[in-house]
N, CA, C and O atoms as a GROMACS GRO file, in nm:
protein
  360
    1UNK      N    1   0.080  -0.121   0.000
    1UNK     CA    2   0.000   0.000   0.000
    1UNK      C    3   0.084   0.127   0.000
    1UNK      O    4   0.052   0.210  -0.085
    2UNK      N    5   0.207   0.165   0.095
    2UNK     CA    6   0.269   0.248   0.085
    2UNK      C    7   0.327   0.255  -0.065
    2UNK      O    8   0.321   0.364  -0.122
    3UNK      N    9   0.365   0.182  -0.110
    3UNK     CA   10   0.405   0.222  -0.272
    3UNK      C   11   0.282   0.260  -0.395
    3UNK      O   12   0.292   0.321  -0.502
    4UNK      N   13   0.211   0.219  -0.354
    4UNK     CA   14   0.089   0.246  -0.452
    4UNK      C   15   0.076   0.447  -0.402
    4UNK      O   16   0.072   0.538  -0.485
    5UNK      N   17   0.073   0.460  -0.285
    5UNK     CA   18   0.032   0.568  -0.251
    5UNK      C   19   0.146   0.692  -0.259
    5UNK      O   20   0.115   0.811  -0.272
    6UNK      N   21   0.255   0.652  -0.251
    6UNK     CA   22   0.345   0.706  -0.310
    6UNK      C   23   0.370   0.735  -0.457
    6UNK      O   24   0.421   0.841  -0.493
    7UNK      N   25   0.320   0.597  -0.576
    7UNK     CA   26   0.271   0.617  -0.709
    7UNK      C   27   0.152   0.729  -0.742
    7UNK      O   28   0.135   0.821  -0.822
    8UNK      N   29   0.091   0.678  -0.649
    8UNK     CA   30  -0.049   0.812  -0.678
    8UNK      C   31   0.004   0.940  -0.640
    8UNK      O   32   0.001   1.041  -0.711
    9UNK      N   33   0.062   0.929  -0.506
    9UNK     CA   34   0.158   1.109  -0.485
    9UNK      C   35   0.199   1.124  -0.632
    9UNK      O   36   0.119   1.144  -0.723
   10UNK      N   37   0.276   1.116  -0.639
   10UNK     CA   38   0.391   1.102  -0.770
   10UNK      C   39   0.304   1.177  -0.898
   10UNK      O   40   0.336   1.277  -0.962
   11UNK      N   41   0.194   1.098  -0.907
   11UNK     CA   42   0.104   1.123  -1.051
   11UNK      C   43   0.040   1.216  -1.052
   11UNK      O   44   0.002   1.272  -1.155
   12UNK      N   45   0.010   1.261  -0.902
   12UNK     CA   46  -0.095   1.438  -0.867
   12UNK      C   47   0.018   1.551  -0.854
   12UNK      O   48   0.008   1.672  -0.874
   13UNK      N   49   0.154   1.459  -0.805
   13UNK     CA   50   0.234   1.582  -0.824
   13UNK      C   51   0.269   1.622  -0.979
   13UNK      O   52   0.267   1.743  -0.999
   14UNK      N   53   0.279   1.598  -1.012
   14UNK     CA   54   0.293   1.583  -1.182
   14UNK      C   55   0.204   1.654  -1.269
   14UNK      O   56   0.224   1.741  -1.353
   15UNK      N   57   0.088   1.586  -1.220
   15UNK     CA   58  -0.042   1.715  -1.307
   15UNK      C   59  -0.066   1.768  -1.262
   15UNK      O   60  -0.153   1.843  -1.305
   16UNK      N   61  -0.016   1.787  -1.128
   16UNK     CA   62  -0.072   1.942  -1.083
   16UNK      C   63   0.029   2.073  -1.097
   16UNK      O   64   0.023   2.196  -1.095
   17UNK      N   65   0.146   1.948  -1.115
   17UNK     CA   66   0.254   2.112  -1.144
   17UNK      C   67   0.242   2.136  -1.256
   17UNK      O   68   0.271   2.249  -1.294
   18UNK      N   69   0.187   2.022  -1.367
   18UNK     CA   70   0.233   2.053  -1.526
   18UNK      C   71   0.149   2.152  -1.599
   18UNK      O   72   0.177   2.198  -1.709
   19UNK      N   73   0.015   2.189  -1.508
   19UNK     CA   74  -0.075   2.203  -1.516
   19UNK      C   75  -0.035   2.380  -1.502
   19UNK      O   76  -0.129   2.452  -1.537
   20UNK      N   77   0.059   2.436  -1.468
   20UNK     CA   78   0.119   2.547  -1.445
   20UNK      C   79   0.226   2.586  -1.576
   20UNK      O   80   0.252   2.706  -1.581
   21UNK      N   81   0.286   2.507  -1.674
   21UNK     CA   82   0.377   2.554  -1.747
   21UNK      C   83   0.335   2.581  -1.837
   21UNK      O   84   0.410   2.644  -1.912
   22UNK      N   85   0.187   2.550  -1.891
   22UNK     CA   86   0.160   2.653  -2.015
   22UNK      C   87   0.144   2.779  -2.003
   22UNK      O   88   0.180   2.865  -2.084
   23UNK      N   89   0.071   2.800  -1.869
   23UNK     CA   90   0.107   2.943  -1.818
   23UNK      C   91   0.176   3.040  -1.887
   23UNK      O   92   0.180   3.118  -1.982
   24UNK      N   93   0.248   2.976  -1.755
   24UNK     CA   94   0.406   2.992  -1.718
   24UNK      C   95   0.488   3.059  -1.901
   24UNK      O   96   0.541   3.168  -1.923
   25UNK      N   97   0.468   2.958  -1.985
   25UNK     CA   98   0.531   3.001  -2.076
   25UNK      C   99   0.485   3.109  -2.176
   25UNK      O  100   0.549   3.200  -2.229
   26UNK      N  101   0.296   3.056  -2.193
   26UNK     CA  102   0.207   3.180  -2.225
   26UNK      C  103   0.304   3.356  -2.179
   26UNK      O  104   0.360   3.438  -2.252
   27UNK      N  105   0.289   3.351  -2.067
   27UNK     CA  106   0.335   3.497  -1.973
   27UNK      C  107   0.453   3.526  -1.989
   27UNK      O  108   0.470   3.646  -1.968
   28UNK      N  109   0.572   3.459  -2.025
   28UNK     CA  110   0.652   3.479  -2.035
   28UNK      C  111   0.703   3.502  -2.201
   28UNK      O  112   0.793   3.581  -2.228
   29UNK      N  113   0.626   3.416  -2.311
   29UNK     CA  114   0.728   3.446  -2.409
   29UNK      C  115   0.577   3.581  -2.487
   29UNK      O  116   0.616   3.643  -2.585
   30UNK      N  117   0.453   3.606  -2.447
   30UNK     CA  118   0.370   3.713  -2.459
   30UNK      C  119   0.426   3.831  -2.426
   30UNK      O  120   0.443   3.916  -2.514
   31UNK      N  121   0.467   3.859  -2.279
   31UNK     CA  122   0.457   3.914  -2.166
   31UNK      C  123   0.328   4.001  -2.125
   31UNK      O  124   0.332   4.124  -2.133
   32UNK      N  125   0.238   3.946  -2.091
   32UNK     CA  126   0.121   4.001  -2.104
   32UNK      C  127   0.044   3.903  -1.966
   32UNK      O  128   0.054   3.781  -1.955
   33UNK      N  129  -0.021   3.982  -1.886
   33UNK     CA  130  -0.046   3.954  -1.738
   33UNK      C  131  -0.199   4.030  -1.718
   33UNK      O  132  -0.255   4.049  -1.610
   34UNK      N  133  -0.236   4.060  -1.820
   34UNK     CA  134  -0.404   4.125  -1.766
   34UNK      C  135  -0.513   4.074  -1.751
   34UNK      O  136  -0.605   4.130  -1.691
   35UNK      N  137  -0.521   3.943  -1.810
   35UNK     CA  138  -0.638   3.861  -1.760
   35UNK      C  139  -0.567   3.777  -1.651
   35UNK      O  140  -0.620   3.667  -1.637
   36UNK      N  141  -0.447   3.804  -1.560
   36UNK     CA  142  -0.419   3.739  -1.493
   36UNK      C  143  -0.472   3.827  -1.322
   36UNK      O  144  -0.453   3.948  -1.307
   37UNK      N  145  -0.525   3.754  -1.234
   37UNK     CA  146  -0.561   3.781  -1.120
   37UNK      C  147  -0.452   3.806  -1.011
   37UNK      O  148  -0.398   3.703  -0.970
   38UNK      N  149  -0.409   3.921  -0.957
   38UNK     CA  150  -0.239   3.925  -0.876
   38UNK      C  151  -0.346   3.885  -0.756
   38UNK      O  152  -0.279   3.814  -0.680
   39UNK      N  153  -0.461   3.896  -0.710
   39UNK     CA  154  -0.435   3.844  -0.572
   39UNK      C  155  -0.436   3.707  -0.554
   39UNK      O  156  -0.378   3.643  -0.467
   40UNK      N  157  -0.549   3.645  -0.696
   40UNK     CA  158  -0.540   3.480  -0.715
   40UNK      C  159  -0.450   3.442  -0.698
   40UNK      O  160  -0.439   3.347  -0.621
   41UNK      N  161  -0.287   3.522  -0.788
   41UNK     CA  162  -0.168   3.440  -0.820
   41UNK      C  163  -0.108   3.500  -0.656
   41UNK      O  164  -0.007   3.429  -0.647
   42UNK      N  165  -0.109   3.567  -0.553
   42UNK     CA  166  -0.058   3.583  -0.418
   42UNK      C  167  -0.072   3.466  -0.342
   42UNK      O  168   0.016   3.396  -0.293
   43UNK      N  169  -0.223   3.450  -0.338
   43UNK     CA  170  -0.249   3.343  -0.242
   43UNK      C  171  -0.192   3.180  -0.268
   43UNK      O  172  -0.146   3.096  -0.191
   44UNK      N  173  -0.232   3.181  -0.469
   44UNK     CA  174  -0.122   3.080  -0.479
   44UNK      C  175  -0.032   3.012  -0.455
   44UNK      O  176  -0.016   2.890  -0.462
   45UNK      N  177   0.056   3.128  -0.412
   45UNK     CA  178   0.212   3.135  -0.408
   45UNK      C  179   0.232   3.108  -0.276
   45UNK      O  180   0.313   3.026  -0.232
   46UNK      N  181   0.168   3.168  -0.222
   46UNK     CA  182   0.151   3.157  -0.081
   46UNK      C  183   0.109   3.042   0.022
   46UNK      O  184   0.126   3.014   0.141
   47UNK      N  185   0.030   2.978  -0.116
   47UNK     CA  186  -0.044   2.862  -0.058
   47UNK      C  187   0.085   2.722  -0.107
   47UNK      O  188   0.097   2.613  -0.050
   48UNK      N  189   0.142   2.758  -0.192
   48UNK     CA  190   0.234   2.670  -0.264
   48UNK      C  191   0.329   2.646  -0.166
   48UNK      O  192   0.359   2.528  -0.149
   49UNK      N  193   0.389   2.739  -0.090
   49UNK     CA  194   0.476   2.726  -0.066
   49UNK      C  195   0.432   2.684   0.057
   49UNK      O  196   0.508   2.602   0.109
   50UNK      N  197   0.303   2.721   0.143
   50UNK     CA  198   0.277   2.645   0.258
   50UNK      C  199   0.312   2.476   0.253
   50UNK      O  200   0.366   2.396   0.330
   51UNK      N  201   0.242   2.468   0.102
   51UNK     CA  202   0.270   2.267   0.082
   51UNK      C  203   0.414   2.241   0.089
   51UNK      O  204   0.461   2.141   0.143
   52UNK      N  205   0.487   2.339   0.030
   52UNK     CA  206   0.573   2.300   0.035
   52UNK      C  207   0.671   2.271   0.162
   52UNK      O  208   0.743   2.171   0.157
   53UNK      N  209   0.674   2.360   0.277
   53UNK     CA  210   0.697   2.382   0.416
   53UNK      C  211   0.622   2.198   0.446
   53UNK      O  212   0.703   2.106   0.444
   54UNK      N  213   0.500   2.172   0.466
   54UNK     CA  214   0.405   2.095   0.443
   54UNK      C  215   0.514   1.968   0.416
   54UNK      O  216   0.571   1.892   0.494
   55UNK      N  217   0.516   1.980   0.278
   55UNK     CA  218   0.619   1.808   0.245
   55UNK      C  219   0.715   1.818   0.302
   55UNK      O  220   0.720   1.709   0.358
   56UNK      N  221   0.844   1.897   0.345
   56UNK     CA  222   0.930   1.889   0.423
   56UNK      C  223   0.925   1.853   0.544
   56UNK      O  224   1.016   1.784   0.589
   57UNK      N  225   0.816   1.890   0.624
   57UNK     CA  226   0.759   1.831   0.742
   57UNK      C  227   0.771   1.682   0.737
   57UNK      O  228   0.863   1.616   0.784
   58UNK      N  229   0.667   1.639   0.675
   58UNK     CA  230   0.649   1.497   0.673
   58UNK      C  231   0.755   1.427   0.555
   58UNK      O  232   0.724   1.313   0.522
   59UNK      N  233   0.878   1.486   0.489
   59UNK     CA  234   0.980   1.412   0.455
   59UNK      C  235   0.878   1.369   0.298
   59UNK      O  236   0.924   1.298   0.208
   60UNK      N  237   0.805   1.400   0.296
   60UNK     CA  238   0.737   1.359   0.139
   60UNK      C  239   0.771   1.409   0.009
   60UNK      O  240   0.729   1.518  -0.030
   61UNK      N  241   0.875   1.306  -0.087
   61UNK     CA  242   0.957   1.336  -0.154
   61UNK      C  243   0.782   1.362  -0.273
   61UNK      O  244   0.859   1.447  -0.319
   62UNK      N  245   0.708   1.367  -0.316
   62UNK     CA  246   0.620   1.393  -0.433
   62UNK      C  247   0.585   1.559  -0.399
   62UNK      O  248   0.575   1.656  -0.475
   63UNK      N  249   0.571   1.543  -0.227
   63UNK     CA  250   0.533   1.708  -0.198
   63UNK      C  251   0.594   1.788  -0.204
   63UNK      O  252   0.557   1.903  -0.227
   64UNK      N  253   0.732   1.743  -0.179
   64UNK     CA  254   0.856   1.876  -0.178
   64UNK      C  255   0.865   1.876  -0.362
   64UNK      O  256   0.814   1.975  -0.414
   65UNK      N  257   0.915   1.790  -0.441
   65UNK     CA  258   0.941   1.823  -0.562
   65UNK      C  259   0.864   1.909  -0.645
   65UNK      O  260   0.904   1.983  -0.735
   66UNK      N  261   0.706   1.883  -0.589
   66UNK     CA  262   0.636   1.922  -0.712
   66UNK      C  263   0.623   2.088  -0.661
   66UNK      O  264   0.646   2.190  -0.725
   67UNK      N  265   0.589   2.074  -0.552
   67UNK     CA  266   0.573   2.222  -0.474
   67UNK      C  267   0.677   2.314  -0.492
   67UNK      O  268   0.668   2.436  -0.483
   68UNK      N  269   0.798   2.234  -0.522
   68UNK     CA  270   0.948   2.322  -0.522
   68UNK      C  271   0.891   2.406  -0.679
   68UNK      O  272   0.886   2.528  -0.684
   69UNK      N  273   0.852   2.317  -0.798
   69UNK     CA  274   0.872   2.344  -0.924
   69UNK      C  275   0.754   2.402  -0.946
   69UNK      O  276   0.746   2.459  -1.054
   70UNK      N  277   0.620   2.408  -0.848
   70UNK     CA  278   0.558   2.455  -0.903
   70UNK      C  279   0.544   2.570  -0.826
   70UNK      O  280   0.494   2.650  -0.905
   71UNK      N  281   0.560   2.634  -0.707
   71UNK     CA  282   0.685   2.752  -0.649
   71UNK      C  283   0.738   2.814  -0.744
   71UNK      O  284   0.716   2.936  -0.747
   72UNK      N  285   0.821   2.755  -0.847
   72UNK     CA  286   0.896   2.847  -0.909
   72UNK      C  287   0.835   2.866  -1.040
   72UNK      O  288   0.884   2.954  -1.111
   73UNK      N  289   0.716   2.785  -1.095
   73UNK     CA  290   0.691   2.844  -1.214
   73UNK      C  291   0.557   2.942  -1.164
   73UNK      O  292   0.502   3.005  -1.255
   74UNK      N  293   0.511   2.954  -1.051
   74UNK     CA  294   0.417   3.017  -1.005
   74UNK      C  295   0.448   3.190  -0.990
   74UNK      O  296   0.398   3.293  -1.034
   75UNK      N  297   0.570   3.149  -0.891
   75UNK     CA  298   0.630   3.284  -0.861
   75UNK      C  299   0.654   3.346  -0.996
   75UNK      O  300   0.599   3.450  -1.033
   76UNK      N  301   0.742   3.271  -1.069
   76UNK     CA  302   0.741   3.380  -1.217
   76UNK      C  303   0.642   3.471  -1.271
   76UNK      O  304   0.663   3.585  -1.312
   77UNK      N  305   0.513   3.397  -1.265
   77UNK     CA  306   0.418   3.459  -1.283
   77UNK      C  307   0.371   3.561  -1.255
   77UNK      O  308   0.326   3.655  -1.321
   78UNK      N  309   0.388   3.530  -1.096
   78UNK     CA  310   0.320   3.638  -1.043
   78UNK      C  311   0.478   3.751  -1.022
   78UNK      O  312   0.467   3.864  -0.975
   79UNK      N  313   0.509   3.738  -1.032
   79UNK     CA  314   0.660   3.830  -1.066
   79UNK      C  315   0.654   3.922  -1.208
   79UNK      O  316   0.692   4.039  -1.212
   80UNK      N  317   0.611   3.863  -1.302
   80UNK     CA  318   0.534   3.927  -1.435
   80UNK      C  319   0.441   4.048  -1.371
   80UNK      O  320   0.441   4.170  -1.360
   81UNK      N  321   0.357   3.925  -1.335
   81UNK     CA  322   0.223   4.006  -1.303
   81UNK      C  323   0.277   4.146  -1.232
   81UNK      O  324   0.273   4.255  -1.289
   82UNK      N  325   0.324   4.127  -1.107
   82UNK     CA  326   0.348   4.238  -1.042
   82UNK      C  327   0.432   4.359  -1.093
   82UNK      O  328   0.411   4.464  -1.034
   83UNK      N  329   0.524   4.361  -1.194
   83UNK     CA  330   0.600   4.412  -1.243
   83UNK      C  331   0.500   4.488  -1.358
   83UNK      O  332   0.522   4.608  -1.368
   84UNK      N  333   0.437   4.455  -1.409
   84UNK     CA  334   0.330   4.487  -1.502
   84UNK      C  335   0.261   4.525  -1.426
   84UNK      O  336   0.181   4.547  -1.517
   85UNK      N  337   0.169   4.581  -1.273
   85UNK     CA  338   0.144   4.648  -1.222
   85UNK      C  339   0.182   4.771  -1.205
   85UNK      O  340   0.126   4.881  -1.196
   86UNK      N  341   0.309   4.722  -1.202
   86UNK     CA  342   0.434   4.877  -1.144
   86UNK      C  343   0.415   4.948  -1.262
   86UNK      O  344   0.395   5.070  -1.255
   87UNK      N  345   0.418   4.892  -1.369
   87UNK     CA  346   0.486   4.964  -1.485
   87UNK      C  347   0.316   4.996  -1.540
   87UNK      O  348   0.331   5.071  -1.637
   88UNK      N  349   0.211   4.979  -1.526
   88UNK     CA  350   0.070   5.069  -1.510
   88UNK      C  351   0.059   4.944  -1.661
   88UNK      O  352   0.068   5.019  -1.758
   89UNK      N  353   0.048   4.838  -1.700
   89UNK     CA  354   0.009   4.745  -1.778
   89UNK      C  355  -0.085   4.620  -1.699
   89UNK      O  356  -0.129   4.513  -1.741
   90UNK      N  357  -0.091   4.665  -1.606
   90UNK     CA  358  -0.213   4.534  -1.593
   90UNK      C  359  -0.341   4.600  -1.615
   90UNK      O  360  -0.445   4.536  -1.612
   0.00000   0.00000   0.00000
C-alpha cells in the first residue's frame, strides 16, 4: 500500500505542477499579465509554498518536488504580473 500511494503522490504531483507551465510560458514568451488575477496568483504562491513547508515536514519526496517546481513556475508569474502592475500594464 505504501508504494501504490506514493505512485499516486507522484502522478498528482505531476499534473498538478504541469498544469502550471503553459502558463508559465504563455506569460513569459507574450509578456502580457491582464487577464491574470495578482491576488489569485498571491495566495497561490503563498499557498504553494505552505505545501511546500508541508512536504518537508512529513519528509514527502512527491510534496517537496512538485511544490518546489511549481513555487517556481508560479512565482514567475506572479513576478510578471506584479512588475506589469508597477509599470501601469495590468
Amino acid at each position: 500500500m505504501p508504494e501504490t500511494a506514493e505512485l499516486i503522490g507522484f502522478i498528482a504531483a505531476f499534473l498538478t505542477t504541469y498544469a502550471f507551465v503553459p502558463q508559465a510560458v504563455k506569460v513569459w514568451r507574450e509578456d502580457e499579465t491582464k487577464a491574470i488575477s495578482l491576488g489569485m496568483y498571491s495566495l497561490t504562491v503563498a499557498g504553494i509554498g505552505m505545501w511546500l513547508v508541508y512536504g518537508i515536514i512529513l519528509d514527502s519526496l512527491p510534496l517537496i518536488i512538485a511544490n518546489t517546481i511549481t513555487f517556481c513556475l508560479a512565482s514567475s508569474i506572479l513576478y510578471k504580473k506584479i512588475k506589469h502592475v508597477r509599470e501601469g500594464r495590468a
